[in-house]
PyMOL Python script that loads the backbone (N, CA, C, O; Angstrom):
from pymol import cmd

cmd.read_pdbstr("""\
ATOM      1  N   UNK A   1       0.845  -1.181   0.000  1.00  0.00           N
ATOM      2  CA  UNK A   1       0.000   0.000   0.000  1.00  0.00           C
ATOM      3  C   UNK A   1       0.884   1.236   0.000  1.00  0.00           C
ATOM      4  O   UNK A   1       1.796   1.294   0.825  1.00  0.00           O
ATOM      5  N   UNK A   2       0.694   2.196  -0.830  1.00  0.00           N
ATOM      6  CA  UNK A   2       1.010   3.569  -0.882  1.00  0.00           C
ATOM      7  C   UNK A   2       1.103   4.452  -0.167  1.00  0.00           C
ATOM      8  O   UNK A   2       0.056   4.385   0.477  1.00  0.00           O
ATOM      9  N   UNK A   3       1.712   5.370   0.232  1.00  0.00           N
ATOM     10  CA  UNK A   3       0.895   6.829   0.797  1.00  0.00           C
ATOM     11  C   UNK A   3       0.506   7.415   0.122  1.00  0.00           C
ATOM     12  O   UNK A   3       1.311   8.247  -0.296  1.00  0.00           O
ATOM     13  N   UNK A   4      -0.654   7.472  -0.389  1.00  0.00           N
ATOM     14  CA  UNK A   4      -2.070   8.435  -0.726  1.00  0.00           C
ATOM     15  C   UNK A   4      -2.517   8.973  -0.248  1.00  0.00           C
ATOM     16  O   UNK A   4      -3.447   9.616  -0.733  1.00  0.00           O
ATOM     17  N   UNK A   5      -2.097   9.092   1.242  1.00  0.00           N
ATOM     18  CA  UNK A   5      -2.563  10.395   1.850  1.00  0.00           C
ATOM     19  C   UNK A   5      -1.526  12.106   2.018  1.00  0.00           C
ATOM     20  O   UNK A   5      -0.409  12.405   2.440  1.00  0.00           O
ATOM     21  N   UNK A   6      -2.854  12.946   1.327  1.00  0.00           N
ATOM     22  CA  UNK A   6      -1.949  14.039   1.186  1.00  0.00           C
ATOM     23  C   UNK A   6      -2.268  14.800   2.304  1.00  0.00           C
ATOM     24  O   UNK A   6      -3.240  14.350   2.910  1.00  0.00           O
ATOM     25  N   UNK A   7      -1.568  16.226   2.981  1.00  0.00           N
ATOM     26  CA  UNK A   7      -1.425  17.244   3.907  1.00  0.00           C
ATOM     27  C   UNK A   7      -1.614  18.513   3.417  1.00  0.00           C
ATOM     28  O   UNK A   7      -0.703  19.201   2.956  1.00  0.00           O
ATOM     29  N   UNK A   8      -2.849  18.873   3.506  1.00  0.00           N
ATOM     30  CA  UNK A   8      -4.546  18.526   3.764  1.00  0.00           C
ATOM     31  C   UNK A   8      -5.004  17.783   2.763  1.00  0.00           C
ATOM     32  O   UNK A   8      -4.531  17.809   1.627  1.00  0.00           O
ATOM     33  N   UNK A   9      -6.124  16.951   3.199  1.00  0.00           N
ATOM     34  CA  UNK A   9      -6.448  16.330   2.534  1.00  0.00           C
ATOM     35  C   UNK A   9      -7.119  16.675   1.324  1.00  0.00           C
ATOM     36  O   UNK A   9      -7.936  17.595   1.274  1.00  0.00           O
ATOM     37  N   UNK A  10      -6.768  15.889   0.235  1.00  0.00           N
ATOM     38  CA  UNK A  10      -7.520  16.645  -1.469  1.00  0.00           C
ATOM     39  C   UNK A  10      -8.893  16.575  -1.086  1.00  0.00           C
ATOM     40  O   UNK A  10      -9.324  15.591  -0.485  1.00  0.00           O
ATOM     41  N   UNK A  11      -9.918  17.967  -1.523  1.00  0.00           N
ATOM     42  CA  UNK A  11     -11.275  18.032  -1.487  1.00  0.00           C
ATOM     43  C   UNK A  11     -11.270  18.454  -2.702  1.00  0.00           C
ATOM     44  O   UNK A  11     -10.580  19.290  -3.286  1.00  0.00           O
ATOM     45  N   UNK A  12     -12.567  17.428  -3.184  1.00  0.00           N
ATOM     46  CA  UNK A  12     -13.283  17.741  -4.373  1.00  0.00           C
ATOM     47  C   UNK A  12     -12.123  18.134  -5.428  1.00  0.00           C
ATOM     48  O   UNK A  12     -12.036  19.294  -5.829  1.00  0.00           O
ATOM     49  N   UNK A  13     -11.524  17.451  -5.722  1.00  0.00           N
ATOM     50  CA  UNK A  13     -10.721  17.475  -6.984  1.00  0.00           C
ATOM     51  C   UNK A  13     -11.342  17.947  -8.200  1.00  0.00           C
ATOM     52  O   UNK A  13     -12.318  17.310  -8.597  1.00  0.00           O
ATOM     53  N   UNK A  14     -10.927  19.017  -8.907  1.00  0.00           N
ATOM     54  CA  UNK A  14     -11.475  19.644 -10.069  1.00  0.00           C
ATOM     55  C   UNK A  14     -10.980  18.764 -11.138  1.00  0.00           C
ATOM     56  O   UNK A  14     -11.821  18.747 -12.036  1.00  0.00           O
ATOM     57  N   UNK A  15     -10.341  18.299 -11.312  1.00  0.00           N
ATOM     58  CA  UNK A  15      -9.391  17.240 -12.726  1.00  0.00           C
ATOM     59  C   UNK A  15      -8.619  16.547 -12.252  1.00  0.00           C
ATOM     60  O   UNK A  15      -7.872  16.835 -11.317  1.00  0.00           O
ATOM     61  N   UNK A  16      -8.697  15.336 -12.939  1.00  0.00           N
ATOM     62  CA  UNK A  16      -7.433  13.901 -12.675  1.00  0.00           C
ATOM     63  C   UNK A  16      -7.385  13.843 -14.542  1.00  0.00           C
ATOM     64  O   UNK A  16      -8.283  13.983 -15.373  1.00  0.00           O
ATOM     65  N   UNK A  17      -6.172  13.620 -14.655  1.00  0.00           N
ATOM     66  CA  UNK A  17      -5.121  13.256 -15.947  1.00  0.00           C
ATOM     67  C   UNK A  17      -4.156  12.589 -15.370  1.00  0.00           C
ATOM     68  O   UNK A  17      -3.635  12.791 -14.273  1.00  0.00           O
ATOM     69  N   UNK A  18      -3.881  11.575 -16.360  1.00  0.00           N
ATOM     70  CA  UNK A  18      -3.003  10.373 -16.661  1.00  0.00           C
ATOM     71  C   UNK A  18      -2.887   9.463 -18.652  1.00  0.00           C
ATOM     72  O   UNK A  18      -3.614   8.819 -19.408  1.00  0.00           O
ATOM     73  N   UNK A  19      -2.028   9.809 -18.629  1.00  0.00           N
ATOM     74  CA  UNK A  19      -2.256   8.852 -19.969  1.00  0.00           C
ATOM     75  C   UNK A  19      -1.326   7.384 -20.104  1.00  0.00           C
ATOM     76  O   UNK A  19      -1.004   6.822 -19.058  1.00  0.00           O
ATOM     77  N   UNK A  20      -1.038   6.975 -21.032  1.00  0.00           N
ATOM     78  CA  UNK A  20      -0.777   5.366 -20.995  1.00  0.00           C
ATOM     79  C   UNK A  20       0.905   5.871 -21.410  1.00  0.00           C
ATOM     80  O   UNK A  20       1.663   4.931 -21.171  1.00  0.00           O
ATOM     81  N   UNK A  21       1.512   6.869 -21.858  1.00  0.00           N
ATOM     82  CA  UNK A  21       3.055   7.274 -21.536  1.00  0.00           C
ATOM     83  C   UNK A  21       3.664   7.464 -20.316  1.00  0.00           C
ATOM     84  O   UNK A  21       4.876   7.431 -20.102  1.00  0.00           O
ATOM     85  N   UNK A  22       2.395   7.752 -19.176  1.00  0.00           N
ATOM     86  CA  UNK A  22       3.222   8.595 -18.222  1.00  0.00           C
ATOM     87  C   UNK A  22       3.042   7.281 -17.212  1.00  0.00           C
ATOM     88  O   UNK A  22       2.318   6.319 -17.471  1.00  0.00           O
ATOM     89  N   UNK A  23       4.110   7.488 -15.614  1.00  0.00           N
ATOM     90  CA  UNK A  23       4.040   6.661 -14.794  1.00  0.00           C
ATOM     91  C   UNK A  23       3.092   7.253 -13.630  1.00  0.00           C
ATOM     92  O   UNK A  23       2.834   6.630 -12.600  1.00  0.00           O
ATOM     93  N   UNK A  24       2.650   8.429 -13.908  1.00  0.00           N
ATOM     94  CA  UNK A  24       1.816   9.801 -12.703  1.00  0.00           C
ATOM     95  C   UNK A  24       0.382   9.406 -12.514  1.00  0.00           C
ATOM     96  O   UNK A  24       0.032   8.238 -12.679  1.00  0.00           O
ATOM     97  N   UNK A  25      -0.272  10.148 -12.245  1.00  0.00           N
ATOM     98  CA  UNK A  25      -1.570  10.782 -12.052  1.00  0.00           C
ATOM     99  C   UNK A  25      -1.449  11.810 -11.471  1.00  0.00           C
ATOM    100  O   UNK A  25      -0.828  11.968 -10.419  1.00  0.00           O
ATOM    101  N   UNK A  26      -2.231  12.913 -12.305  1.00  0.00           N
ATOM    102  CA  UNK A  26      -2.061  13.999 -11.802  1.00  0.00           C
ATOM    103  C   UNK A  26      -3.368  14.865 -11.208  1.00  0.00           C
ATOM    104  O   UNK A  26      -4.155  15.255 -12.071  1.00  0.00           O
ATOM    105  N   UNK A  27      -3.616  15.140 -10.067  1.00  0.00           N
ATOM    106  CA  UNK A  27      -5.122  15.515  -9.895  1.00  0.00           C
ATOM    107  C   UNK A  27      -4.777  17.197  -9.268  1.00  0.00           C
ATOM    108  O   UNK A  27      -3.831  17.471  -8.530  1.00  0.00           O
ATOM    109  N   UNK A  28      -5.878  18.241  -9.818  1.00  0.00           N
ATOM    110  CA  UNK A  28      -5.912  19.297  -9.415  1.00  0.00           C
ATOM    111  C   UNK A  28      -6.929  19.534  -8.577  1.00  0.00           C
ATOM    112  O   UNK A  28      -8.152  19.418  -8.652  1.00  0.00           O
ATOM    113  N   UNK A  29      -6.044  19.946  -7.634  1.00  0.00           N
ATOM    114  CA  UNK A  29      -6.407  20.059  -5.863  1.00  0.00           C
ATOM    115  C   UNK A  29      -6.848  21.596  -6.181  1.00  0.00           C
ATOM    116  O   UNK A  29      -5.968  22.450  -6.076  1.00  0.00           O
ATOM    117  N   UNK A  30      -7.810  21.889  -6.461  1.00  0.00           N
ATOM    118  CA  UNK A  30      -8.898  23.540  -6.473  1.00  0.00           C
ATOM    119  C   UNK A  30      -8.829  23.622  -5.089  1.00  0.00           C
ATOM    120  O   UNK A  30      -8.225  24.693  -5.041  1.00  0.00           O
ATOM    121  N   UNK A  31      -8.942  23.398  -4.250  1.00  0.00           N
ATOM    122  CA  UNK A  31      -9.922  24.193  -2.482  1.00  0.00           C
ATOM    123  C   UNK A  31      -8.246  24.164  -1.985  1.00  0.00           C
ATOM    124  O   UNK A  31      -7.894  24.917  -1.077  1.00  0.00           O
ATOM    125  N   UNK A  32      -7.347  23.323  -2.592  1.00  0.00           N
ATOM    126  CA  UNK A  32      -5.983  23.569  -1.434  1.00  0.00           C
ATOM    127  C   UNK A  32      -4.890  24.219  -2.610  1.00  0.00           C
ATOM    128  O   UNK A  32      -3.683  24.103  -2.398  1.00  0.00           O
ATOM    129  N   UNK A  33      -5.414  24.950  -3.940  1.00  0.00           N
ATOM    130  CA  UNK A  33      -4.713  25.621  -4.961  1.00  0.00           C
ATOM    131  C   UNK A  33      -3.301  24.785  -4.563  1.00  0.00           C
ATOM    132  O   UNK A  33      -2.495  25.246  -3.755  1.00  0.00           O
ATOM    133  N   UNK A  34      -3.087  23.282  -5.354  1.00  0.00           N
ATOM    134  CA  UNK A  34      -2.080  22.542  -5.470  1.00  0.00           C
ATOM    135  C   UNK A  34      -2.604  21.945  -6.980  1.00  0.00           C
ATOM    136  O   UNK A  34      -3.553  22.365  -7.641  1.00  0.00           O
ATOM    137  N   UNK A  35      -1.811  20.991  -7.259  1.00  0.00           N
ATOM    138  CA  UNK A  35      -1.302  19.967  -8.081  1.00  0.00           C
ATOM    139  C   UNK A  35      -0.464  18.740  -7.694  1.00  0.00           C
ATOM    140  O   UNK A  35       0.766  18.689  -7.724  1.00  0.00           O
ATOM    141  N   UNK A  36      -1.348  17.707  -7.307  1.00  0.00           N
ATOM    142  CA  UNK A  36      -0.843  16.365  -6.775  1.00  0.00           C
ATOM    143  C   UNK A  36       0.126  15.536  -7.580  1.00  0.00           C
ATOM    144  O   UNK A  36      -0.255  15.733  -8.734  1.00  0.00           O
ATOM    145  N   UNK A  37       0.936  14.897  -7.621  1.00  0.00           N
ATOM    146  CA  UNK A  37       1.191  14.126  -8.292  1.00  0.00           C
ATOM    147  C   UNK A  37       1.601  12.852  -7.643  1.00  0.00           C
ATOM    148  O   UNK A  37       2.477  12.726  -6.788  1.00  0.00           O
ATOM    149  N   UNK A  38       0.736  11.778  -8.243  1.00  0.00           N
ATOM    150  CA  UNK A  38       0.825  10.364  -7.404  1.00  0.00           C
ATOM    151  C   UNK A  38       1.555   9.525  -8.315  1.00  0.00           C
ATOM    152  O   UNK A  38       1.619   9.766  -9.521  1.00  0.00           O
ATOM    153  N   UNK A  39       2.075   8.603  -7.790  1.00  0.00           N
ATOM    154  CA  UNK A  39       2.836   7.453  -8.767  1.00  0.00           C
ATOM    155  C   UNK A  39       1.665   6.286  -9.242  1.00  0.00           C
ATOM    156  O   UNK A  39       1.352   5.592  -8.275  1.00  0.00           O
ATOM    157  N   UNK A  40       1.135   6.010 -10.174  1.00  0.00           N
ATOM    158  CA  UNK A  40       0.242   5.042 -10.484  1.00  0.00           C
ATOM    159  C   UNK A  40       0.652   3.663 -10.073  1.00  0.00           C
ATOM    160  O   UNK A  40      -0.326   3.118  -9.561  1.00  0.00           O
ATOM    161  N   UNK A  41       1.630   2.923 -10.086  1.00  0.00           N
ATOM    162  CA  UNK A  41       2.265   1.592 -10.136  1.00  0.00           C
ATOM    163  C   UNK A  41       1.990   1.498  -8.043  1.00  0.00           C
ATOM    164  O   UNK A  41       1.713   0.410  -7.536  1.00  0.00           O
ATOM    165  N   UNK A  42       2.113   2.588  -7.295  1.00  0.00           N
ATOM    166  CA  UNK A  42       1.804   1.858  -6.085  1.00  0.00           C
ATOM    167  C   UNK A  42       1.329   3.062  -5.263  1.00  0.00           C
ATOM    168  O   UNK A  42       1.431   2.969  -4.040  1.00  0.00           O
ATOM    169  N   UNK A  43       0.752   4.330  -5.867  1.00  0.00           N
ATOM    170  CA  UNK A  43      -0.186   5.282  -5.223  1.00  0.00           C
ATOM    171  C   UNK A  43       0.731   6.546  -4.557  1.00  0.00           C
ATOM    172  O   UNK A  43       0.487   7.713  -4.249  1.00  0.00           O
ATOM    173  N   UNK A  44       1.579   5.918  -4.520  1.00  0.00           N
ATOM    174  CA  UNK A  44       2.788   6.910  -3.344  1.00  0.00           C
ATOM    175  C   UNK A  44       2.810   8.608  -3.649  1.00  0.00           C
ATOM    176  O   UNK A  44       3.088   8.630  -4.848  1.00  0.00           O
ATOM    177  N   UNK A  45       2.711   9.590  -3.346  1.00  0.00           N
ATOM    178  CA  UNK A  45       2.938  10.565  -3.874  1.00  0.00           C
ATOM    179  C   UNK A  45       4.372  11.236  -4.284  1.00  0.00           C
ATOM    180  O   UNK A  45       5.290  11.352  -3.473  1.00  0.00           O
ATOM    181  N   UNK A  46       4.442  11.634  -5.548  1.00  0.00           N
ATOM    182  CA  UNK A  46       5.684  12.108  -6.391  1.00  0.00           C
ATOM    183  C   UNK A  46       5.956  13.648  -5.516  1.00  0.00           C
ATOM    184  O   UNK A  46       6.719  13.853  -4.572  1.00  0.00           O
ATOM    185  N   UNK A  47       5.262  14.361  -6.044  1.00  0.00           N
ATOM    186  CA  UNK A  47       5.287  15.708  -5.590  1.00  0.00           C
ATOM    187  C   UNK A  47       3.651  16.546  -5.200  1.00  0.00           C
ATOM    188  O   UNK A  47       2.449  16.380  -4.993  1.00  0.00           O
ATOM    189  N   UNK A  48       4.646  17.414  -5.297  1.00  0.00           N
ATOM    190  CA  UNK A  48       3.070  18.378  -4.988  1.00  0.00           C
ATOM    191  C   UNK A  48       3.538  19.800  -5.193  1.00  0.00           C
ATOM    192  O   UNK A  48       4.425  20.267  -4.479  1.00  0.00           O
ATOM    193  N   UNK A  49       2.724  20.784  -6.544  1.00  0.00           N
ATOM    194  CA  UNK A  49       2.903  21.692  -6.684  1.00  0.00           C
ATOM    195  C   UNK A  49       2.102  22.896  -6.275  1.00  0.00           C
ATOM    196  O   UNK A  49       1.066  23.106  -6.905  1.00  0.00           O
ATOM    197  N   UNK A  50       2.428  23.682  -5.345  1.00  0.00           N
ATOM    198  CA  UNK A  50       1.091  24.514  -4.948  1.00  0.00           C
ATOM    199  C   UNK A  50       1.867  25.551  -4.670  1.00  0.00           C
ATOM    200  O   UNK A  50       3.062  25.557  -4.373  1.00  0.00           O
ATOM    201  N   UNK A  51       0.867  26.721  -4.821  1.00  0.00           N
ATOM    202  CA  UNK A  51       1.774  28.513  -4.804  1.00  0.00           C
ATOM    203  C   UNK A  51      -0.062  29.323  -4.546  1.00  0.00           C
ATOM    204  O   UNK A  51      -1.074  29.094  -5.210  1.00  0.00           O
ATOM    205  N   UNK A  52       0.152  30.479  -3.086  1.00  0.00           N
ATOM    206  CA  UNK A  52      -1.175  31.355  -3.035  1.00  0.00           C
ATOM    207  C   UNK A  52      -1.758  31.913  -4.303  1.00  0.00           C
ATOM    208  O   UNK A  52      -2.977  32.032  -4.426  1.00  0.00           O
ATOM    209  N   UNK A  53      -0.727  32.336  -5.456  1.00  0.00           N
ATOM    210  CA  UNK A  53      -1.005  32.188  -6.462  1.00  0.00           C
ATOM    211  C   UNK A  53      -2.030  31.729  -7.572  1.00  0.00           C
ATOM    212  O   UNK A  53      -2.772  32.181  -8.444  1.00  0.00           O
ATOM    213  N   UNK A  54      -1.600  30.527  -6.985  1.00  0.00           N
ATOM    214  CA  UNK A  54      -2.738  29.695  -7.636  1.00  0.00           C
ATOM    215  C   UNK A  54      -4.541  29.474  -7.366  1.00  0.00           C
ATOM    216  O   UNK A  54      -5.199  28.434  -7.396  1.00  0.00           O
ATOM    217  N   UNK A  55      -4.871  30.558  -7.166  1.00  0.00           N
ATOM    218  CA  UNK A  55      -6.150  31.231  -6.738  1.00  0.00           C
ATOM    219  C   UNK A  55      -7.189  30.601  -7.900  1.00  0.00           C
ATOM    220  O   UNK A  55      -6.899  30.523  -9.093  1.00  0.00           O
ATOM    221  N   UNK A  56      -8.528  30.146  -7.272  1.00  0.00           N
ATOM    222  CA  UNK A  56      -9.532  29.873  -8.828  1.00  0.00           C
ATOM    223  C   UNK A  56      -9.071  28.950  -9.130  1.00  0.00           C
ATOM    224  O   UNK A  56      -9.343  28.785  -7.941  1.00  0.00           O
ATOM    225  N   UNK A  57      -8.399  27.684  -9.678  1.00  0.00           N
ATOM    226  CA  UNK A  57      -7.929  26.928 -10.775  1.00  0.00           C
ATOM    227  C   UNK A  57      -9.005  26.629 -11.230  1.00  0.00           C
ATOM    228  O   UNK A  57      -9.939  26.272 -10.512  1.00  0.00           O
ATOM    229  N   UNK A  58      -9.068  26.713 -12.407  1.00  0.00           N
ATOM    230  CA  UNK A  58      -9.815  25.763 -13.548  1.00  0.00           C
ATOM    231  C   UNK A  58      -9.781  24.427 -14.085  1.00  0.00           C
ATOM    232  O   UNK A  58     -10.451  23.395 -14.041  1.00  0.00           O
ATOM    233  N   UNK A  59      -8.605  24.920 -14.670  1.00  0.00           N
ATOM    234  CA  UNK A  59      -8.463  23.699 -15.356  1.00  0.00           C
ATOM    235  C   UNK A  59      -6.550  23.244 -15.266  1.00  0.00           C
ATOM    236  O   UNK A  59      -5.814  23.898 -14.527  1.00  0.00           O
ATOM    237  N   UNK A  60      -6.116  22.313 -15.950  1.00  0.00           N
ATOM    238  CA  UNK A  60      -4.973  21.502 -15.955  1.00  0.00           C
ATOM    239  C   UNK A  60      -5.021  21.065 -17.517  1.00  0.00           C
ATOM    240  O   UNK A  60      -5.997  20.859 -18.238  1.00  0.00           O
ATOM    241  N   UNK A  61      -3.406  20.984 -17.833  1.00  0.00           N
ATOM    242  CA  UNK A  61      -3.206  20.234 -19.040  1.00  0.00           C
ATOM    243  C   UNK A  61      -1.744  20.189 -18.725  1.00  0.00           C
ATOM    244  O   UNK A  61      -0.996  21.128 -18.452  1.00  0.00           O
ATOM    245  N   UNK A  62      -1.414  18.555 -18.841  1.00  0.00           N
ATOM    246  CA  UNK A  62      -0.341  18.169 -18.661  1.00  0.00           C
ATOM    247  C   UNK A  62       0.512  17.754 -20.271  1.00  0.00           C
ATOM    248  O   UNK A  62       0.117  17.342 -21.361  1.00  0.00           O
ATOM    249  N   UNK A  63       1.393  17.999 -19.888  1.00  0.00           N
ATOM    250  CA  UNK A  63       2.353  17.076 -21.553  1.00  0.00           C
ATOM    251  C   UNK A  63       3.945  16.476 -21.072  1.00  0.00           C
ATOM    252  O   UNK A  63       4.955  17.121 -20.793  1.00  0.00           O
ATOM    253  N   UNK A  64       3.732  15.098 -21.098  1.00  0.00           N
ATOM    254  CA  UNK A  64       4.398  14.222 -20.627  1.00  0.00           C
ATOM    255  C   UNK A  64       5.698  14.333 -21.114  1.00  0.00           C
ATOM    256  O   UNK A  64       6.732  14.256 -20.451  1.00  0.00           O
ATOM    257  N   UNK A  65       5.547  14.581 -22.719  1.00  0.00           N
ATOM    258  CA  UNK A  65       6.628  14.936 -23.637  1.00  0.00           C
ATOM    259  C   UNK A  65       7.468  15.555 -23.223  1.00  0.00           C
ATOM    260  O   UNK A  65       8.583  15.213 -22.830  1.00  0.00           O
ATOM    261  N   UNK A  66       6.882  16.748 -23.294  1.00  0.00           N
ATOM    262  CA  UNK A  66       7.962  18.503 -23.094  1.00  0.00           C
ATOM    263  C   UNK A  66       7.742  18.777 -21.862  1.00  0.00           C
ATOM    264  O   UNK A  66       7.922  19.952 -21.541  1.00  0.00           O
ATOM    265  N   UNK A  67       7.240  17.698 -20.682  1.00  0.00           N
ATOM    266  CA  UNK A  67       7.611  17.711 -19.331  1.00  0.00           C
ATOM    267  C   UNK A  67       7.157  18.997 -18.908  1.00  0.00           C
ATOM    268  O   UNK A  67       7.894  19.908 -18.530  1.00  0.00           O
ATOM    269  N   UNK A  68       5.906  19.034 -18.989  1.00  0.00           N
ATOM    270  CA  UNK A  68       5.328  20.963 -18.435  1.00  0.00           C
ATOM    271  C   UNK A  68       4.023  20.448 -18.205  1.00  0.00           C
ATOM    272  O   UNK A  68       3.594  19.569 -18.952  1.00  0.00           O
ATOM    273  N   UNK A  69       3.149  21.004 -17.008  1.00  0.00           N
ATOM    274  CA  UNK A  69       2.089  21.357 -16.787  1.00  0.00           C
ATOM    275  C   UNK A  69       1.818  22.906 -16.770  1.00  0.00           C
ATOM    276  O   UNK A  69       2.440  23.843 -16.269  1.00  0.00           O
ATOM    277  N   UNK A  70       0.490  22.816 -17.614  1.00  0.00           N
ATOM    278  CA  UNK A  70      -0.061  23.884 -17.772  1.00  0.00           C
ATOM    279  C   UNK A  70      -1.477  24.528 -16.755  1.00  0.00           C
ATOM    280  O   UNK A  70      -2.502  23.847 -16.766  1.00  0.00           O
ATOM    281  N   UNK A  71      -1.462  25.452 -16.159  1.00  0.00           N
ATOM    282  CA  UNK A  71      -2.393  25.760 -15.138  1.00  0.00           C
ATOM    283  C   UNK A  71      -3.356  26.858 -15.565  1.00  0.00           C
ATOM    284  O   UNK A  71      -2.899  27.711 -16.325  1.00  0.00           O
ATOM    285  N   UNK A  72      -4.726  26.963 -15.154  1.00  0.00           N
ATOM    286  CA  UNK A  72      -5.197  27.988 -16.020  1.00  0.00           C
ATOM    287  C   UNK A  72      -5.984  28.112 -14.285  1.00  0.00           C
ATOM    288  O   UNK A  72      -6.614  27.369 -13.533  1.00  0.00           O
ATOM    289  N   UNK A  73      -5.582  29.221 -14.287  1.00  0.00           N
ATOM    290  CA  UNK A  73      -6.176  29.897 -12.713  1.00  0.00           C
ATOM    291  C   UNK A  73      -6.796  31.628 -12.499  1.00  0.00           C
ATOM    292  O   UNK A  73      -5.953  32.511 -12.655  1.00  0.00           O
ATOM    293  N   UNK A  74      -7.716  31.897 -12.278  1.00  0.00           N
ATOM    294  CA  UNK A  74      -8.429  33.221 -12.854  1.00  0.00           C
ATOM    295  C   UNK A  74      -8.681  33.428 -14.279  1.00  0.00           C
ATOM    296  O   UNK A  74      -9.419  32.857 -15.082  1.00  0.00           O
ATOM    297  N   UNK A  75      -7.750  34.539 -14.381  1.00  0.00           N
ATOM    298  CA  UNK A  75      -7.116  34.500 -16.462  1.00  0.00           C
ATOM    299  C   UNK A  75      -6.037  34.668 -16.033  1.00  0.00           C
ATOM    300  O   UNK A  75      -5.636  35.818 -16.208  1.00  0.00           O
ATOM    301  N   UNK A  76      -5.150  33.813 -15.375  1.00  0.00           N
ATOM    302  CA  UNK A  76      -3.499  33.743 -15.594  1.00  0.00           C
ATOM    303  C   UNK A  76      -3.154  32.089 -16.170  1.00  0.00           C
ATOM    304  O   UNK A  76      -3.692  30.992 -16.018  1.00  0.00           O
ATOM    305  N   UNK A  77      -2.069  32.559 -16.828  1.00  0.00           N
ATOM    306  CA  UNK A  77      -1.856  30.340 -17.466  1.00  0.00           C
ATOM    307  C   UNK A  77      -0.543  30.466 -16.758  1.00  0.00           C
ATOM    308  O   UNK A  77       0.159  31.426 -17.076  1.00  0.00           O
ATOM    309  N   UNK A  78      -0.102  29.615 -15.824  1.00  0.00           N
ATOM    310  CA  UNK A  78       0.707  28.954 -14.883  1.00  0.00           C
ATOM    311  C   UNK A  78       1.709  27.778 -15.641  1.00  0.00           C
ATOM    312  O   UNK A  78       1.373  26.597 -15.738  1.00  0.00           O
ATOM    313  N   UNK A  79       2.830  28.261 -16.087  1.00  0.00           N
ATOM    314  CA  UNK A  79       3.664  26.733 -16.687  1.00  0.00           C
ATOM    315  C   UNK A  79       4.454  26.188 -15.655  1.00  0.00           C
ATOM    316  O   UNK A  79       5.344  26.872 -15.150  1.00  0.00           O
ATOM    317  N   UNK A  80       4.249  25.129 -15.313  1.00  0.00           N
ATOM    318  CA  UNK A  80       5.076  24.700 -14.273  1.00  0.00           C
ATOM    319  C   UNK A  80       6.190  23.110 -15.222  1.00  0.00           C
ATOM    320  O   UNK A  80       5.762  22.121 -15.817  1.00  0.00           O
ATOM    321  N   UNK A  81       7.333  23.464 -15.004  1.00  0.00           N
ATOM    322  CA  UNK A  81       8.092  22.351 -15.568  1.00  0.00           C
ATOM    323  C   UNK A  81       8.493  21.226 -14.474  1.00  0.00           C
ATOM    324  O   UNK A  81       8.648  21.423 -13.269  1.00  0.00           O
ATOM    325  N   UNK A  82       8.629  19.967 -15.191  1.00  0.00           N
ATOM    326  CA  UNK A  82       8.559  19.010 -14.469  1.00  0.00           C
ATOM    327  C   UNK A  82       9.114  18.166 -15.039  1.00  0.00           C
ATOM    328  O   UNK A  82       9.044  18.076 -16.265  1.00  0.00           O
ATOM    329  N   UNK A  83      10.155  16.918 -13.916  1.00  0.00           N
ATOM    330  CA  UNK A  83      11.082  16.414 -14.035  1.00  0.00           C
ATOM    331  C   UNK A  83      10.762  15.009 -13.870  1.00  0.00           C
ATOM    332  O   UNK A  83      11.558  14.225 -13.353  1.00  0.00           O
ATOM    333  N   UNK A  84       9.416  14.612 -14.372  1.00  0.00           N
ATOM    334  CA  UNK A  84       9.364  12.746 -14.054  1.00  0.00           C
ATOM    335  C   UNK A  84      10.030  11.945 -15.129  1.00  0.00           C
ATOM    336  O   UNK A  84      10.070  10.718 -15.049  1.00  0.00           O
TER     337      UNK A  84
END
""", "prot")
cmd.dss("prot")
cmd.show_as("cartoon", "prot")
cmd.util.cbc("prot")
cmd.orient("prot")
């Protein structure tokens, strides 16, 4: 079993993405303005990206490729780069 438990706990997750390239899941934590990232193969958590900043989130778009998540929070777009 994993640690899947995050500090505070994820409420009401606005978006989960994962595709069949990546080893992640990535769920956007709206009420705790983060970005989870869990390991799929045994749940554990990778990281966790969160900034006051990140006010509102909407939406998420990840690209496994060119290693960037994209954040769309108020009307600001948030690139966050990433190293999995």
């Amino acid at each position: 079993t994993g640690s899947f438990a995050t500090t505070p706990a994820i409420n009401l997750p606005k978006q989960i993405l994962t595709d069949g390239d990546t080893n992640y899941l990535y769920i956007l934590d709206q009420n705790n303005q983060r970005v989870v990232v869990f390991e799929k193969n045994n749940g554990n958590i990778k990281i966790q990206y969160s900034s006051k900043e990140f006010s509102n989130l909407k939406s998420m778009i990840f690209e496994n490729k060119e290693k960037k998540i994209y954040l769309l929070a108020d009307h600001k777009i948030y690139l966050i780069n990433i190293n999995n």
